[in-house]
C-alpha positions as CSV (number, residue, x, y, z in Angstrom):
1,X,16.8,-8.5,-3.1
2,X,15.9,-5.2,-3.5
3,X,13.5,-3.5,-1.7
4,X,10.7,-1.2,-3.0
5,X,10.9,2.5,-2.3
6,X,7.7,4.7,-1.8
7,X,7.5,8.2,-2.5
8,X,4.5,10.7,-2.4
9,X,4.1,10.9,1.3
10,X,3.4,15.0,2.3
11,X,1.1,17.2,4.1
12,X,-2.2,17.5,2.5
13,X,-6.1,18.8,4.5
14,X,-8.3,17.1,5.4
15,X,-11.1,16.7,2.4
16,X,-8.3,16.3,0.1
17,X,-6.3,13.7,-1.8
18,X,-3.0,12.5,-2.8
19,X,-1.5,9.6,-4.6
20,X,1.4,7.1,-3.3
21,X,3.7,5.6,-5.4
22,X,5.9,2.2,-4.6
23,X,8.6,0.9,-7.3
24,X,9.4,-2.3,-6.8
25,X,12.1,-4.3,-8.3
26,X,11.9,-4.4,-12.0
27,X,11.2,-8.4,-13.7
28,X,10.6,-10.0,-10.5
29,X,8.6,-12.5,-12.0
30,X,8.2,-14.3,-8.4
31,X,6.0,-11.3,-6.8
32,X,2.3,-11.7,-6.7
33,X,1.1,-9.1,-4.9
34,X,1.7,-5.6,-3.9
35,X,0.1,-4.4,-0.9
36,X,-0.1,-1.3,1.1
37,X,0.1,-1.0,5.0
38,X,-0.1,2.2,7.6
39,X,1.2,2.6,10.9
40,X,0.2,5.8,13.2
41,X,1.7,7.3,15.6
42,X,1.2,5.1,18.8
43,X,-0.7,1.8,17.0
44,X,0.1,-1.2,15.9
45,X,0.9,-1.5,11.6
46,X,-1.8,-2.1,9.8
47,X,-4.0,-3.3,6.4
48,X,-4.7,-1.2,3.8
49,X,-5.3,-2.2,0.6
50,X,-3.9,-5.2,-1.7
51,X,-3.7,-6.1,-5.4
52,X,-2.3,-8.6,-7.2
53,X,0.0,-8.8,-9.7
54,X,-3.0,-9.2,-12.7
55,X,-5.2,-7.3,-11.3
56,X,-7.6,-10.0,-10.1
57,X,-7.4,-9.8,-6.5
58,X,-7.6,-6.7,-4.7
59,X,-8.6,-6.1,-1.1
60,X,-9.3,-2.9,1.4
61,X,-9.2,-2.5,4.8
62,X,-12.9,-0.8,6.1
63,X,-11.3,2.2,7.1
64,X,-10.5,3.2,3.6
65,X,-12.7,1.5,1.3
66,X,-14.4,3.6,-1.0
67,X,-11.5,6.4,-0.3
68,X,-8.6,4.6,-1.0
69,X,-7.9,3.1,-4.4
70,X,-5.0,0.5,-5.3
71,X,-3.3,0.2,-8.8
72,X,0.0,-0.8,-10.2
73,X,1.4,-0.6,-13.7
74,X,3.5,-3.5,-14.4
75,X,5.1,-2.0,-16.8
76,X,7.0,0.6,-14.6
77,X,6.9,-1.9,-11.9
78,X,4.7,0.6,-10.3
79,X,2.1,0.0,-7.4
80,X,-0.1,3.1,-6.9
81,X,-2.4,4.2,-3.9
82,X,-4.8,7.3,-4.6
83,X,-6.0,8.3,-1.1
84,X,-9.2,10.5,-1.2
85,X,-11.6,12.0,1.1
86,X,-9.0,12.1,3.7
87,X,-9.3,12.1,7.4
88,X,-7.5,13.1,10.1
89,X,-7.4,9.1,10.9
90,X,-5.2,8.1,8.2
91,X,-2.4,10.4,9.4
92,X,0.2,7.6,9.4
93,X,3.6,6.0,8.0
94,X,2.6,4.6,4.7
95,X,4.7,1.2,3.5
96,X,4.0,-0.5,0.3
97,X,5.3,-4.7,0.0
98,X,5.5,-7.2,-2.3
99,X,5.1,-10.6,-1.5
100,X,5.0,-14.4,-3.3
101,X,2.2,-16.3,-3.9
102,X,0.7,-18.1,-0.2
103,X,-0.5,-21.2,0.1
104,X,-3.4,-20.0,2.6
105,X,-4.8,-18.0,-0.2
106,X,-5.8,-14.6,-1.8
107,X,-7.5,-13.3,1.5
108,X,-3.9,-13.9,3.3
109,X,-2.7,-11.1,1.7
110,X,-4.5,-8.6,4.5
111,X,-1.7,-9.9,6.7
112,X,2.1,-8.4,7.3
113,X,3.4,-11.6,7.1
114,X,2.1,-12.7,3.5
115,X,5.1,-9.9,2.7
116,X,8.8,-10.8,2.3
117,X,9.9,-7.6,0.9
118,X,8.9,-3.9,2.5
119,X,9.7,-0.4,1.6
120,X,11.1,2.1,4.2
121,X,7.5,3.9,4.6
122,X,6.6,7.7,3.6
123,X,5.4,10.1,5.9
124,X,1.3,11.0,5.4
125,X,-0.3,13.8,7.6
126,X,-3.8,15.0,7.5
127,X,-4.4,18.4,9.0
128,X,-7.8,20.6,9.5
């Protein structure tokens, strides 16, 4: 299985914004959602935001809610993540996943492990 590839990782100020990108394999009709998850510099990998394949379920982690917003175009099997406002915080490595639908449910999808295929992470860094 092929795995998706992020791109759109960079340097950017604090204040400002940038947009991540993940392709995921093209007609994977077994892929219900596409999530997003960070991991800084000395912490553990964590939640970011989550959508589904339809568009009808989408999560975010407190951190970035109201910054941070999720969208994919299924059509260029496409997930996007447009990061504003930010922060010195969010300075991290930046993975985007797919994963099948989970029998525990949409609000499952906050978790690493509803995944079963990850991309290799881009590189995000927030200076001031």
């Amino acid at each position: 299985q092929v795995q998706p590839v992020e791109s759109g990782g960079g340097l950017v100020q604090a204040g400002g914004s940038l947009r991540l990108s993940c392709k995921f394999p093209e007609r994977t009709f077994s892929i219900y959602a596409m999530g997003w998850f960070r991991q800084a510099a000395g912490k553990e990998r964590e939640f970011v935001a989550t959508i589904s394949r339809n568009g009808g379920m989408i999560h975010y982690s407190d951190s970035v809610k109201g910054r941070f917003t999720i969208s994919r175009d299924n059509d260029r099997s496409t997930v996007y993540l447009q990061m504003g406002s930010l922060k010195s915080e969010d300075t991290a490595v930046y993975y985007c996943a797919t994963g099948p639908l989970n029998f525990r449910g949409d609000s499952y999808y906050v978790n690493a492990d509803a995944y079963t295929s990850w991309g290799q992470g881009t590189q995000v860094t927030v200076s001031s």
